[in-house]
ZAPA-193457 format. One record per residue: residue number from 0; residue in three letters; x, y, z negated of N, C-alpha, C in turn. Coordinates in steps of 0.2 Angstrom, whole numbers, always signed. Each point is the difference from the previous one (the first is absolute). Last residue first. Layout:
BEGIN
{atom NUM; 'ala'; {X; Y; Z}; {X; Y; Z}; {X; Y; Z}} ...
//
This chain:
BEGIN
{atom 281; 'unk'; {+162; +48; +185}; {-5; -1; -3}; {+0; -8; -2}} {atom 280; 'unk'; {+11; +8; +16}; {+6; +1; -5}; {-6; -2; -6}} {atom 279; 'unk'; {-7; -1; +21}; {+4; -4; +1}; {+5; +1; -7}} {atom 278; 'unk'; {-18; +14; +6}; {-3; -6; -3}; {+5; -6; -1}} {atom 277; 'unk'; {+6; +22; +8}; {+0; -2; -6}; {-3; -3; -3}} {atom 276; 'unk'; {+5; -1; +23}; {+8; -1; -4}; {-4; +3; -7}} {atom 275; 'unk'; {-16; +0; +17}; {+3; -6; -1}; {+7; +1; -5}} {atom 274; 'unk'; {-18; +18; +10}; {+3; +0; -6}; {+4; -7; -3}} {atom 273; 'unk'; {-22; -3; +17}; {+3; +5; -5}; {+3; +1; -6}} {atom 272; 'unk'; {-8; -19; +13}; {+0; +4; +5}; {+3; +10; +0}} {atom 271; 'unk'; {-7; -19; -14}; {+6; -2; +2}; {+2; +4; +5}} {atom 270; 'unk'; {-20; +1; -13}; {+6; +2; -3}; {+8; -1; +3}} {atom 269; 'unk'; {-22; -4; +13}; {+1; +7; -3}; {+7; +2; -6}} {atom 268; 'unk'; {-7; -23; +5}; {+2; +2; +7}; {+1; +8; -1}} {atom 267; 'unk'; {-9; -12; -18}; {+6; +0; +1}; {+3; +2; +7}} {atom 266; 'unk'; {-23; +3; -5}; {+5; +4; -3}; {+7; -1; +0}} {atom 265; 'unk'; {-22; -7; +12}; {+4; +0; +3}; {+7; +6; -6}} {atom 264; 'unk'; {-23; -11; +0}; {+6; -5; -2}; {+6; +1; +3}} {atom 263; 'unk'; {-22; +15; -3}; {+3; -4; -6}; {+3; -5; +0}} {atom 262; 'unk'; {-9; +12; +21}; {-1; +4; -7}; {+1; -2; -7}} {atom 261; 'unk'; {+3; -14; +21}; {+4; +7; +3}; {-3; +6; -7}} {atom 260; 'unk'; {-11; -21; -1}; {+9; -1; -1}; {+4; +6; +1}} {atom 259; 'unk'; {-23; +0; +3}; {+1; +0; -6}; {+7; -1; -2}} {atom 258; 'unk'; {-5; +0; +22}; {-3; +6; -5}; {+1; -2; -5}} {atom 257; 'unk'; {+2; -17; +12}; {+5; +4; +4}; {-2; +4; -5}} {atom 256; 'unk'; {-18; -12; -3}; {+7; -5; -3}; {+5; +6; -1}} {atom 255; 'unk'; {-20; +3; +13}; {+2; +2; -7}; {+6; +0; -3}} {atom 254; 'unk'; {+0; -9; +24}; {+0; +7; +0}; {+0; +2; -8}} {atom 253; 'unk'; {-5; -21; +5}; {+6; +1; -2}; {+1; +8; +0}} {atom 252; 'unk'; {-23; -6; +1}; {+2; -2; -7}; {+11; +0; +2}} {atom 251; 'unk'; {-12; +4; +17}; {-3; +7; -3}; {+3; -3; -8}} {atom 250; 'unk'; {+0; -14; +17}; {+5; +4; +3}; {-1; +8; -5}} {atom 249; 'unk'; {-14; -21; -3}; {+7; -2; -1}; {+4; +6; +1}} {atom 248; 'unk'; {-19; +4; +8}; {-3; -1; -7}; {+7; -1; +1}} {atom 247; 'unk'; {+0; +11; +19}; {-3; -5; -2}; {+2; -1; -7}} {atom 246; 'unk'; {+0; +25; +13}; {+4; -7; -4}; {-3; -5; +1}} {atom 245; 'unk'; {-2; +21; +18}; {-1; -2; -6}; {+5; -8; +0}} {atom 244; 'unk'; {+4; +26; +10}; {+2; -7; +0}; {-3; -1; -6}} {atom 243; 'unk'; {+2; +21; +11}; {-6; -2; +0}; {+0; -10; +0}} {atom 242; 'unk'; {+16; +18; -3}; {+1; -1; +5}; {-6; -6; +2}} {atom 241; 'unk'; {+1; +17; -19}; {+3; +4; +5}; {-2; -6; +8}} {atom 240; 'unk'; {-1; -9; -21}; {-6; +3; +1}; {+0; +4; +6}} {atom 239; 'unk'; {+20; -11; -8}; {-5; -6; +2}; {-8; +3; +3}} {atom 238; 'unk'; {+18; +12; -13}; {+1; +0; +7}; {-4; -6; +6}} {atom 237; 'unk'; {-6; +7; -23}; {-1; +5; +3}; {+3; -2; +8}} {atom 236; 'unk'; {+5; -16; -19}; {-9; +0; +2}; {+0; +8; +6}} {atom 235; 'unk'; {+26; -12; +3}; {-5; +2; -7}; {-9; +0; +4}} {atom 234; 'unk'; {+20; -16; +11}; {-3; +5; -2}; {-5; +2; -4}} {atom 233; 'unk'; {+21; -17; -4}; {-5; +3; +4}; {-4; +7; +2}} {atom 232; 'unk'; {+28; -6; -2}; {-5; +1; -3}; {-6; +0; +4}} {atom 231; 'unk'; {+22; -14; +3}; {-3; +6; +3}; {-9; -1; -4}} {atom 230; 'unk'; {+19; -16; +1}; {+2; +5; -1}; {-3; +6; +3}} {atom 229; 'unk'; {-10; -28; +0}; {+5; +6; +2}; {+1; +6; -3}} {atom 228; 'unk'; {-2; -25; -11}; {-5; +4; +2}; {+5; +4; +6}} {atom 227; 'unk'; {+10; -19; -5}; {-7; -1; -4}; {-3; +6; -2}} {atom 226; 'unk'; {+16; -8; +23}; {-1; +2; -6}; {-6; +0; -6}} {atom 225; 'unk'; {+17; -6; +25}; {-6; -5; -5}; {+2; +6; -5}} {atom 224; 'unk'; {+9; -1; +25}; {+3; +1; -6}; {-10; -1; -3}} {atom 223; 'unk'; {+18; -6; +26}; {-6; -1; -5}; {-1; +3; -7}} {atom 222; 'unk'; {+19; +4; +13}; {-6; -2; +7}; {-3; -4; -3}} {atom 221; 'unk'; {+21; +18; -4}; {-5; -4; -2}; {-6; -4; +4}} {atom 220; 'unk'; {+19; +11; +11}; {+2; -7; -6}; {-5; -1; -3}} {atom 219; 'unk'; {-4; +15; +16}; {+3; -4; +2}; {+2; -5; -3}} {atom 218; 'unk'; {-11; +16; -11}; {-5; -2; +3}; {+5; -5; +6}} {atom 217; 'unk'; {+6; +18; -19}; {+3; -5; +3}; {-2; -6; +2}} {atom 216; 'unk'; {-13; +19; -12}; {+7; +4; +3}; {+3; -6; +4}} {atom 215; 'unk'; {-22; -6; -9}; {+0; +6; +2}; {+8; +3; +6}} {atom 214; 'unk'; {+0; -18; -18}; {-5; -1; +8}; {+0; +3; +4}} {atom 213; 'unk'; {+12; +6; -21}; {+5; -4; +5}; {-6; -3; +6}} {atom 212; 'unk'; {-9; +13; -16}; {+3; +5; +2}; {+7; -6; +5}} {atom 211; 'unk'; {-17; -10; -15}; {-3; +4; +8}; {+6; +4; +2}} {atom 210; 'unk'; {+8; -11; -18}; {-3; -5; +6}; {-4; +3; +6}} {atom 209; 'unk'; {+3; +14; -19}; {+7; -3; +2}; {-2; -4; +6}} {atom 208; 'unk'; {-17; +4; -12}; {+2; +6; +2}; {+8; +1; +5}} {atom 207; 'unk'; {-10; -19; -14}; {-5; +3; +4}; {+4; +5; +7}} {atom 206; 'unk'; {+9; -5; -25}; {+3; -6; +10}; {-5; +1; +3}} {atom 205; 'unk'; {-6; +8; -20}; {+2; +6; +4}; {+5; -4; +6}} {atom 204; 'unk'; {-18; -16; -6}; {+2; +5; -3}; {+1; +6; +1}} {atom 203; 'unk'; {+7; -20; +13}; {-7; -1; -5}; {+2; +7; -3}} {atom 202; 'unk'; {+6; -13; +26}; {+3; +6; -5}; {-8; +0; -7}} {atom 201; 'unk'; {+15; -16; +24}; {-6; -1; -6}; {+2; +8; -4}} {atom 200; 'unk'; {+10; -8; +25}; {+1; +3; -5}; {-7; +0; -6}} {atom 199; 'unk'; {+17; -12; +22}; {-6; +0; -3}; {+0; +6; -4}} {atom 198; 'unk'; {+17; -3; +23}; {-1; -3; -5}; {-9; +2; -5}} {atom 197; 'unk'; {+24; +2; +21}; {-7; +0; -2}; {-1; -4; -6}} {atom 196; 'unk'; {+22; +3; +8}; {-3; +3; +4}; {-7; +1; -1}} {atom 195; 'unk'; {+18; -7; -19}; {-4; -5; +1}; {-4; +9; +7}} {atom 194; 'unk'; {+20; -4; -14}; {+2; +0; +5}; {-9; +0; +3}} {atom 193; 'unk'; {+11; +7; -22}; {-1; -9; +1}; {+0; +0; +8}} {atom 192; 'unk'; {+4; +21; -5}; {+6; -3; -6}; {-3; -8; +0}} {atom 191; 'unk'; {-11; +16; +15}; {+9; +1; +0}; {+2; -6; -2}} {atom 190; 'unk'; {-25; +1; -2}; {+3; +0; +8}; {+7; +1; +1}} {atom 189; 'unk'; {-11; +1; -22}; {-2; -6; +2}; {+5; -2; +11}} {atom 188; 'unk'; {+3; +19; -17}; {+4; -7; -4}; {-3; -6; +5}} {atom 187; 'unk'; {-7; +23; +8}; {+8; -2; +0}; {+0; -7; +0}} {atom 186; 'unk'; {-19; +8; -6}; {-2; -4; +5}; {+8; +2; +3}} {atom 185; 'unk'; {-3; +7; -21}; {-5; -10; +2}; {+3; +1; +6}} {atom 184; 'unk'; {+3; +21; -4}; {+7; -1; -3}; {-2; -10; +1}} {atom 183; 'unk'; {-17; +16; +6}; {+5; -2; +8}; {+9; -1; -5}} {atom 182; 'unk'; {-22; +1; -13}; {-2; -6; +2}; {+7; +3; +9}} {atom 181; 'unk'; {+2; +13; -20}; {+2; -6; -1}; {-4; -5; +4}} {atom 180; 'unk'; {-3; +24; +6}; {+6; -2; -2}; {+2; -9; -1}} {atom 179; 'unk'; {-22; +9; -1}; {+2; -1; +9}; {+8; -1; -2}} {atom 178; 'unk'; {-11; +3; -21}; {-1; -6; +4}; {+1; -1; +7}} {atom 177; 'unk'; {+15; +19; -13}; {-8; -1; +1}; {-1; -8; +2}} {atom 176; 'unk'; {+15; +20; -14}; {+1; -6; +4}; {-7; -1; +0}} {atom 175; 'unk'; {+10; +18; -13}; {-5; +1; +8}; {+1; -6; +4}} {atom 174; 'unk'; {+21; +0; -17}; {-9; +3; -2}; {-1; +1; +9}} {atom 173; 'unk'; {+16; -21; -3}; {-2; +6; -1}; {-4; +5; -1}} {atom 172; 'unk'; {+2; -27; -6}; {+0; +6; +3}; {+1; +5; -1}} {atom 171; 'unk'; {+8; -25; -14}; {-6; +7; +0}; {+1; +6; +8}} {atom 170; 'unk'; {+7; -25; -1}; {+2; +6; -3}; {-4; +1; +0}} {atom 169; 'unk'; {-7; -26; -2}; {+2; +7; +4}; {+0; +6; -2}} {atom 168; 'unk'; {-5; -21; -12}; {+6; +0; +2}; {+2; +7; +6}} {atom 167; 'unk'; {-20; +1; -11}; {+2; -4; -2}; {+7; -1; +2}} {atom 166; 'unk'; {-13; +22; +9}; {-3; -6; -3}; {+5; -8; -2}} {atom 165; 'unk'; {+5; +22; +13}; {-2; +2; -6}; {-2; -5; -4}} {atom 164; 'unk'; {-3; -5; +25}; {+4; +4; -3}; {+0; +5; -7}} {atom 163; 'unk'; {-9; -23; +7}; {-2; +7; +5}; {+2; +4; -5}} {atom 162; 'unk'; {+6; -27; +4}; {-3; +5; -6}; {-2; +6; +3}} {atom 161; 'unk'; {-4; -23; +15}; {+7; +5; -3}; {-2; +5; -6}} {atom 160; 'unk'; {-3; -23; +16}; {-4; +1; -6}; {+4; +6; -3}} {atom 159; 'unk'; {-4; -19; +24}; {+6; +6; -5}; {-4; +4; -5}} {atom 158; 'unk'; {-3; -25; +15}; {-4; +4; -4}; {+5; +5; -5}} {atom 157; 'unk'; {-6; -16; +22}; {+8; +1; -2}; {-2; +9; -4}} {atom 156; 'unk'; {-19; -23; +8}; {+3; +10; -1}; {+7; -3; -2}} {atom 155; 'unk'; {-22; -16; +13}; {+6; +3; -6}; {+3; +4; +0}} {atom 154; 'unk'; {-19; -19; +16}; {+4; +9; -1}; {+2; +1; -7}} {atom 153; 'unk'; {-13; -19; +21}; {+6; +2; -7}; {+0; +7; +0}} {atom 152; 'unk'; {-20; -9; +12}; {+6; +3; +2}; {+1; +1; -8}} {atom 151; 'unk'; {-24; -7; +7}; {+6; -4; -3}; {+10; +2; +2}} {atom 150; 'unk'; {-22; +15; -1}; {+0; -5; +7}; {+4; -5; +0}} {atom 149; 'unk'; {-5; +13; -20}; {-6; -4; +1}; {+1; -4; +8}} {atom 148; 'unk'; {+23; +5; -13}; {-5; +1; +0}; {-6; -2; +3}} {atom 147; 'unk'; {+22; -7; -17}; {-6; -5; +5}; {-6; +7; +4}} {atom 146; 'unk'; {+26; +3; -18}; {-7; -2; +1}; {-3; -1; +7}} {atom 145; 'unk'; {+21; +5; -17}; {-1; +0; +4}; {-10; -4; +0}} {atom 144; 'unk'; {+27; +4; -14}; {-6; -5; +3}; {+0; +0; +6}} {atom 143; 'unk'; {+3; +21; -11}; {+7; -4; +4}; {-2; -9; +4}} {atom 142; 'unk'; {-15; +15; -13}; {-1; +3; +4}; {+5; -4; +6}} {atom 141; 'unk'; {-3; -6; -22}; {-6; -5; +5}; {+1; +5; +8}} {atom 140; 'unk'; {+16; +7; -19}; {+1; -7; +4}; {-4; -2; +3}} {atom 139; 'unk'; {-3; +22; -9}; {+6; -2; +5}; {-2; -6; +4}} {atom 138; 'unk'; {-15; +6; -17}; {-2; +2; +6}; {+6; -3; +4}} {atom 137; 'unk'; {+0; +8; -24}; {-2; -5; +1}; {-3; -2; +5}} {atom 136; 'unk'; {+13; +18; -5}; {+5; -7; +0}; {-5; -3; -1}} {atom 135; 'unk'; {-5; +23; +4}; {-2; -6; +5}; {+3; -5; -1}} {atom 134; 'unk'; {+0; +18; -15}; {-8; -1; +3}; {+0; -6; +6}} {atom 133; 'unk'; {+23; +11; -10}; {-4; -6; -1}; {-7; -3; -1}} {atom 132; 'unk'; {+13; +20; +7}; {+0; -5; +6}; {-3; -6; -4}} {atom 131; 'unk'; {-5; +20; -11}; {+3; -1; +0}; {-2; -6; +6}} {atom 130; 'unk'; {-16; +21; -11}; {+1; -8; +0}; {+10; +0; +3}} {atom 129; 'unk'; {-20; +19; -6}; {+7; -2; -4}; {+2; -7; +0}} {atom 128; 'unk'; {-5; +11; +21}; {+1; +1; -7}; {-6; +0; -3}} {atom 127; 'unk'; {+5; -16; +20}; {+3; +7; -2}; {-1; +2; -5}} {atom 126; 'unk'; {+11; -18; +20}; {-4; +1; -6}; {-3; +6; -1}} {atom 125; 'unk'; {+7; -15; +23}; {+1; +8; -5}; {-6; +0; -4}} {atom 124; 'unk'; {+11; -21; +16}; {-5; +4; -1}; {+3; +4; -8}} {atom 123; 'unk'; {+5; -10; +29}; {+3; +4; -8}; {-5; +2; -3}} {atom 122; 'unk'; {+7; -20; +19}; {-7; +2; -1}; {+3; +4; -8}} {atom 121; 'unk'; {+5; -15; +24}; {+3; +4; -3}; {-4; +4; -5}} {atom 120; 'unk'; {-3; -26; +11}; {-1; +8; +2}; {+1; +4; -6}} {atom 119; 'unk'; {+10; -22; +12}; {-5; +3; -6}; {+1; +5; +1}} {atom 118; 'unk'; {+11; -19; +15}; {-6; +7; +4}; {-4; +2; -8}} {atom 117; 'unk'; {+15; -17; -4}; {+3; +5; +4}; {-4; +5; +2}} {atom 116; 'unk'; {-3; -14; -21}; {-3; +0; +5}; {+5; +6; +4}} {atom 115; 'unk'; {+3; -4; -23}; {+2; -6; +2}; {-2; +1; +9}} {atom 114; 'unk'; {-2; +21; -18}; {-5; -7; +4}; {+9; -4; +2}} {atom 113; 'unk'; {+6; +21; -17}; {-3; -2; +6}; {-2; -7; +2}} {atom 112; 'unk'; {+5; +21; -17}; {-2; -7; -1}; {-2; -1; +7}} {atom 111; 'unk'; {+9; +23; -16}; {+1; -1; +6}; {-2; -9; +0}} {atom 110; 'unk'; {-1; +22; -14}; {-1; -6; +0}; {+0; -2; +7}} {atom 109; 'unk'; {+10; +24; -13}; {-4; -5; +5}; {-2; -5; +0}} {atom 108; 'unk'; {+12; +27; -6}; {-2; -7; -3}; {-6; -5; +2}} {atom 107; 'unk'; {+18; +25; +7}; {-8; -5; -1}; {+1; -5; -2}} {atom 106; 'unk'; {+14; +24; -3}; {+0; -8; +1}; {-7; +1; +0}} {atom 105; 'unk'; {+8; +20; +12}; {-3; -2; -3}; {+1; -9; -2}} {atom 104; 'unk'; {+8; +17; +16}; {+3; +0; -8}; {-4; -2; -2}} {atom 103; 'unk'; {-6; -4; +23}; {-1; +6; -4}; {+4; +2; -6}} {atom 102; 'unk'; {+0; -23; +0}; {-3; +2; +4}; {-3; +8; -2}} {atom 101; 'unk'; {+13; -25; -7}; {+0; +7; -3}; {-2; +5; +8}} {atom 100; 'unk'; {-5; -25; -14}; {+3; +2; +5}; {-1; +7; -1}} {atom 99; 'unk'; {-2; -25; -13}; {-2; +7; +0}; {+5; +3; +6}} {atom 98; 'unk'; {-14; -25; -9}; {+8; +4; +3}; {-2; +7; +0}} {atom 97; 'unk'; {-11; -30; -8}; {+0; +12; -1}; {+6; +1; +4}} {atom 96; 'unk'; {-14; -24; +0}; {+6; +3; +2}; {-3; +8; +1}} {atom 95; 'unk'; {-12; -17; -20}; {+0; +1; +8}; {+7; +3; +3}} {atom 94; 'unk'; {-4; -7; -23}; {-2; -6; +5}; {-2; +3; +6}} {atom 93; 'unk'; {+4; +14; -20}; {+3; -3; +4}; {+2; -5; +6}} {atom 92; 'unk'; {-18; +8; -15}; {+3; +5; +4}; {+5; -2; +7}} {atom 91; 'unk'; {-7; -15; -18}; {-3; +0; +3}; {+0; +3; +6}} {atom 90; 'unk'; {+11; +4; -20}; {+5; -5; +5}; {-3; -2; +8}} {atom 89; 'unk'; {-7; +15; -18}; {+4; +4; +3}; {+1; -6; +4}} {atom 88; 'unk'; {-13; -4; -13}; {-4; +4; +4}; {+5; +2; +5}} {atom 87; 'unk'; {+7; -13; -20}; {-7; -4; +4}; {+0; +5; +8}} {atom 86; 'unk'; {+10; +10; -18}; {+6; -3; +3}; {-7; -4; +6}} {atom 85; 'unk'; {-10; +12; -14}; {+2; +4; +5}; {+5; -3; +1}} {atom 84; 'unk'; {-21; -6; -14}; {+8; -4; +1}; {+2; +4; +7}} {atom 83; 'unk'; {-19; +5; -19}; {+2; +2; +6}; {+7; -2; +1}} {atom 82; 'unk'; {-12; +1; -22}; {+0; -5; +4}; {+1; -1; +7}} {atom 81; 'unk'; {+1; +18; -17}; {-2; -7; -5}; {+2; -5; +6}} {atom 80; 'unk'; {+1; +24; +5}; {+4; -2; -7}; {-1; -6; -2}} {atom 79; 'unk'; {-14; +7; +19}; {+7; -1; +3}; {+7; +0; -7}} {atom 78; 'unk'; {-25; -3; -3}; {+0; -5; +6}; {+8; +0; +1}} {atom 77; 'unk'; {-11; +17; -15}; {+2; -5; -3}; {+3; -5; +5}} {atom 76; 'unk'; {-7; +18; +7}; {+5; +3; -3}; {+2; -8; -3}} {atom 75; 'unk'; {-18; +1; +12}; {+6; +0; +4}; {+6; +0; -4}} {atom 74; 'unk'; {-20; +2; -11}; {-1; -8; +1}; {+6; +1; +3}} {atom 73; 'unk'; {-7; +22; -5}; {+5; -6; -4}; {+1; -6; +0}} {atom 72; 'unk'; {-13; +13; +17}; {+6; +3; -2}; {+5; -3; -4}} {atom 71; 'unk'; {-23; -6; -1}; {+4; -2; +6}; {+9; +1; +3}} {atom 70; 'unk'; {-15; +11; -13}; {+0; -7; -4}; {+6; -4; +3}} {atom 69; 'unk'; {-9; +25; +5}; {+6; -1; -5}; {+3; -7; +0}} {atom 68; 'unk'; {-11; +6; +22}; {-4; -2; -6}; {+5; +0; -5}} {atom 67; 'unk'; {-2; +17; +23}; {+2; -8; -5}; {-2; +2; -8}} {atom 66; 'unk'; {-14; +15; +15}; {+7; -2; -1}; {+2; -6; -2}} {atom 65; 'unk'; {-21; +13; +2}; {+2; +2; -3}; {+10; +1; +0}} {atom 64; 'unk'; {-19; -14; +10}; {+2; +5; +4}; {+6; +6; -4}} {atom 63; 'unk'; {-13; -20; -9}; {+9; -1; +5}; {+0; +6; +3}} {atom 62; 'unk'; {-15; +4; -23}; {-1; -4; +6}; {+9; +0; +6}} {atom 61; 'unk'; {-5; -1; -27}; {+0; +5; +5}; {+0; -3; +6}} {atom 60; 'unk'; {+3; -5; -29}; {-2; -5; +7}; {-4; +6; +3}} {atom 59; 'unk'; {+20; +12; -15}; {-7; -5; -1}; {-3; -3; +5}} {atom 58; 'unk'; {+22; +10; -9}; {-2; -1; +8}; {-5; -5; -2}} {atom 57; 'unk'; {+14; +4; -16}; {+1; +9; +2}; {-4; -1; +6}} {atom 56; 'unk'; {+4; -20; -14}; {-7; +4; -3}; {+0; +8; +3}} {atom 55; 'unk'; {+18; -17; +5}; {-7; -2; +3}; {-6; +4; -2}} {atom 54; 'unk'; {+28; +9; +1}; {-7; -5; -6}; {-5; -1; +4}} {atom 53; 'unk'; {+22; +6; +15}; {-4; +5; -4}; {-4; -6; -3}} {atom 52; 'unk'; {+24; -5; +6}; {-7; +0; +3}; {-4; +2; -7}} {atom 51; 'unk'; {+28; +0; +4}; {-6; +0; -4}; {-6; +2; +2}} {atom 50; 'unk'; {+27; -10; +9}; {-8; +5; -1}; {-5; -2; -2}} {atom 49; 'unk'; {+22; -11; -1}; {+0; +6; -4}; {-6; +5; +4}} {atom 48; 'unk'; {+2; -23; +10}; {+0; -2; -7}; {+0; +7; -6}} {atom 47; 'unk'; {+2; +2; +23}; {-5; -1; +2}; {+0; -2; -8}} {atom 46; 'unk'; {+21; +6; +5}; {-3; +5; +0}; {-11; -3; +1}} {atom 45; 'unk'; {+17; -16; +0}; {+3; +4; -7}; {-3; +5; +1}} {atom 44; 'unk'; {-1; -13; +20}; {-6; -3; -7}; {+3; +5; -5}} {atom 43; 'unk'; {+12; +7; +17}; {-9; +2; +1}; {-4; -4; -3}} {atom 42; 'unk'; {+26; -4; -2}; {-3; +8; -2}; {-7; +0; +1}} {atom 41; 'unk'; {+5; -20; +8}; {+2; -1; -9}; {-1; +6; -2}} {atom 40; 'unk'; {+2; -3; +23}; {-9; -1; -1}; {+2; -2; -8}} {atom 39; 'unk'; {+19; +10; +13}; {-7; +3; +0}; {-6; -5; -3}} {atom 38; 'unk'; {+20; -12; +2}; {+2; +9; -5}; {-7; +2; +3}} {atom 37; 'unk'; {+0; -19; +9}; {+0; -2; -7}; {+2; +5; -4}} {atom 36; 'unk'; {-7; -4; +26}; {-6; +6; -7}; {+5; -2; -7}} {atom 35; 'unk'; {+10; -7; +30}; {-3; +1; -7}; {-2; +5; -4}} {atom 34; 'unk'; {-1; -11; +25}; {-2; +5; -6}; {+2; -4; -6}} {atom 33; 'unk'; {+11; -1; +25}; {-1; -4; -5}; {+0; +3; -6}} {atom 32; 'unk'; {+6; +3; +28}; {-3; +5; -5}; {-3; -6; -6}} {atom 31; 'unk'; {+15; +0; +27}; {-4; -2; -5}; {-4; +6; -6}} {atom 30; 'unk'; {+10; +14; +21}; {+2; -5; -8}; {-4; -4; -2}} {atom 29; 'unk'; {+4; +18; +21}; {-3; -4; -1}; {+4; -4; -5}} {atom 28; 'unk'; {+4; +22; +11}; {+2; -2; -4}; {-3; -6; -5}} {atom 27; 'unk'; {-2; +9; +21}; {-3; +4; -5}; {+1; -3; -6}} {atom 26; 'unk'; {+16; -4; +17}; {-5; +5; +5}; {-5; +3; -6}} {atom 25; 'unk'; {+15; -20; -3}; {+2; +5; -2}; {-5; +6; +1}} {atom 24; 'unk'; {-3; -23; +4}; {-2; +1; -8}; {+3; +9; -1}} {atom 23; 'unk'; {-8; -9; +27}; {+7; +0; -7}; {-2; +3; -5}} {atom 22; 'unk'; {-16; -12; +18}; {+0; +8; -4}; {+7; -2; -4}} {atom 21; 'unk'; {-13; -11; +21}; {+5; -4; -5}; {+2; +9; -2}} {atom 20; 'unk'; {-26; -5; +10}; {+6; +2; +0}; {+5; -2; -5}} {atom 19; 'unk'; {-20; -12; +10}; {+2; +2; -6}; {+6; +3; +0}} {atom 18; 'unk'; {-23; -4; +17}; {+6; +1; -2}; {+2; +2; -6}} {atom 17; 'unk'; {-23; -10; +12}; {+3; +5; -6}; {+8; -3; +1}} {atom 16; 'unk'; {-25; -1; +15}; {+6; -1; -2}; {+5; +5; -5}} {atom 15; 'unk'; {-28; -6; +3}; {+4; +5; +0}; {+8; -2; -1}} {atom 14; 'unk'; {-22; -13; -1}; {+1; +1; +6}; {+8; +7; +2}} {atom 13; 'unk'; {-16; +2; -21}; {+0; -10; +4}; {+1; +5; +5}} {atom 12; 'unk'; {-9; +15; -15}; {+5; +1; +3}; {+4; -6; +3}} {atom 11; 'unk'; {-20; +9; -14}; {+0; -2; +9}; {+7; +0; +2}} {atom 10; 'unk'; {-13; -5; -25}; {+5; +5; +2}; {+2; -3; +8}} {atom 9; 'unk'; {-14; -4; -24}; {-2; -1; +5}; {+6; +5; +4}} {atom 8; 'unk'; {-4; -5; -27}; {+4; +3; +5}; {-1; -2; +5}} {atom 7; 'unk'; {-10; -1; -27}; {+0; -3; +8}; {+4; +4; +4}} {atom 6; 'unk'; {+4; +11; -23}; {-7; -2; +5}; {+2; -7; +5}} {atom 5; 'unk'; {+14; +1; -23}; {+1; +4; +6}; {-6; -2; +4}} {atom 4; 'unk'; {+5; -2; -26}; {+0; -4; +6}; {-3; +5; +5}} {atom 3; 'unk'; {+11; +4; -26}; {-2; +3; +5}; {-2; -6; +5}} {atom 2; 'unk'; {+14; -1; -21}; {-7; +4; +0}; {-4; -1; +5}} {atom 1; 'unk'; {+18; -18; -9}; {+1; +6; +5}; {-8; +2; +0}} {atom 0; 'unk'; {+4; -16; -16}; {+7; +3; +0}; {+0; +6; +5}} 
//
């Protein structure tokens, strides 16, 4: 049901007391929040059932790098007209506590699950695109649980899970918003509007980006953050040469990797990044 499992999480933060501030619902306008899809996801099978995928014989057997696989394309197309129970999904959704709060002008949309344990450690993790806070509904509960480290010390999360703005229940932003932006709008909802004086941060993706930029910028509240790569380009073969730094075998095979990605996988990132409002009418 949920895509995603979240890395191991190792986090030094045992020993920090947590305050929970009492936040009036009014301050940023904290609300419950309970998804429904039943008007939107009947328009989006009606529109996924009225497009017409190109013939099999316009895409002859071509290597993946070429792109998706048409085939595959219509196994989905069939998967969400034939038999995807989106009540199933949505209820699922709803087995955790949403709330939305308005921050900046901004609503955010949230998951908010807390440990049973008093001393749990505060922990917000940042999806990112094209995903959705639901990369991690399968994670919450063992997070909330809890676990045994190797020195045998309890430890659990009080585990926030927010949309990043523009993304699923969250408004859309202003232009020139940037990921420094929305990780000190996070690090509001987590230190204003729940109360929590320190806390964790996981970031996958372009939550990468967001996640550093709340390490980096709020280093008193954050005080441990986890990510699945960093945000920062390696260095090219010339600058490598200039600095007289050699590879090892491994280091030389991701360096290609990087290359060839930075020369044929980076076209969506180029279109989004140019002329948005007519891709967006398109």
């Amino acid at each position: 049901m949920w895509p995603m499992n979240l890395p191991t999480i190792m986090l030094g933060l045992y020993g920090y007391p947590l305050v929970l501030a009492q936040v009036a619902n009014g301050a940023f306008g904290l609300q419950p929040f309970h998804i429904d899809l039943s008007h939107d996801f009947s328009k989006m099978i009606k529109q996924v059932e009225d497009t017409e995928l190109p013939a099999d014989y316009e895409f002859p057997e071509i290597s993946p790098s070429f792109g998706l696989d048409p085939s595959l394309l219509k196994s989905w197309k069939d998967e969400w007209t034939t038999s995807f129970d989106w009540e199933k999904e949505q209820a699922a959704m709803n087995e955790f506590n949403h709330f939305k709060a308005t921050i900046e002008g901004l609503e955010i949309h949230f998951i908010h699950e807390t440990s049973d344990a008093p001393d749990a450690i505060p922990l917000i993790l940042l999806h990112g695109w094209p995903g959705t806070f639901m990369e991690f509904g399968s994670v919450i509960d063992d997070l909330k649980k809890g676990a045994t480290t190797a020195t045998g010390k309890p430890v659990s999360f009080n585990v926030i899970v927010p949309s990043l703005p523009g993304f699923a229940f969250s408004s859309v932003p202003p232009a020139n918003w940037t990921a420094q932006d929305t990780g000190r709008v996070f690090n509001t909802l987590m230190t204003k509007v729940l109360g929590y004086e320190r806390y964790a941060v996981h970031g996958t993706d372009w939550g990468v980006s967001v996640a550093y930029s709340m390490y980096d910028g709020f280093n008193t509240s954050v005080r441990a953050a986890h990510f699945n790569f960093l945000p920062f380009l390696p260095l090219q073969p010339d600058q490598l040469a200039a600095q007289n730094i050699s590879l090892s075998p491994l280091e030389e095979f991701e360096e290609q990797r990087f290359l060839e990605w930075n020369t044929a996988g980076i076209g969506y990132f180029i279109e989004q990044t140019n002329k948005v409002r007519s891709y967006i009418i398109v």
